[in-house]
N, C-alpha and C positions, 0 to 999 in steps of 0.2 A: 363344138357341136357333136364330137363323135362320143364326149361320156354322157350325152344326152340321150340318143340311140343308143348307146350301152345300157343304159338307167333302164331306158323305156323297153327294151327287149328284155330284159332281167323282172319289168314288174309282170311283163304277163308271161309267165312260166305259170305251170298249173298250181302250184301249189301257192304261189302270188295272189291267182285270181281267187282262190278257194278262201284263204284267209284276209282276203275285203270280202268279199261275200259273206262271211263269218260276221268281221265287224260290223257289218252295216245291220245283219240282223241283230246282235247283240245289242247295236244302239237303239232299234228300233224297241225291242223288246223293254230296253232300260228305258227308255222313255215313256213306255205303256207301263210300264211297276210289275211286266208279267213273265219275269226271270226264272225258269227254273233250276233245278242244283244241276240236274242233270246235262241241260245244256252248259251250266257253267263249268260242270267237272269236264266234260266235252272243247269246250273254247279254250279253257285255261291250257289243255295238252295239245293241242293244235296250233296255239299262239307263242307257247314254247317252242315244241318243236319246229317251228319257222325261223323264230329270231335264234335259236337253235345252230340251226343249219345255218344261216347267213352269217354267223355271225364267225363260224369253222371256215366258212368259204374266206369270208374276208381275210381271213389272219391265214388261210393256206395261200391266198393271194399277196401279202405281203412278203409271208415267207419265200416266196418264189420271188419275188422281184428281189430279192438280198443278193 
């Protein structure tokens, strides 16, 4: 139960909430056919930079558990 509250403290961080927020307009939008470049050149660096960061965190988290 406590990496579930880990989990769930970890999705709402800001930048968590920022990139669903992100997704969900993106899907909305992909769904309407009314994508522009500019929000895509915009999402693309944003959805990076997230799995980005999560993805240093996790591997600086393993590193430390060695």
């Amino acid at each position: 139960m406590d990496l579930f509250h880990k989990r769930i403290s970890r999705l709402l961080t800001v930048k968590s909430i920022v990139t669903l927020i992100l997704t969900g307009v993106f899907a909305v939008l992909a769904f309407r056919g009314k994508i522009e470049q500019d929000f895509m050149t915009i999402y693309a660096v944003i959805i990076s930079f997230y799995f980005g960061t999560q993805s240093q965190e996790d591997h600086n988290v393993r590193e430390e558990s060695k």
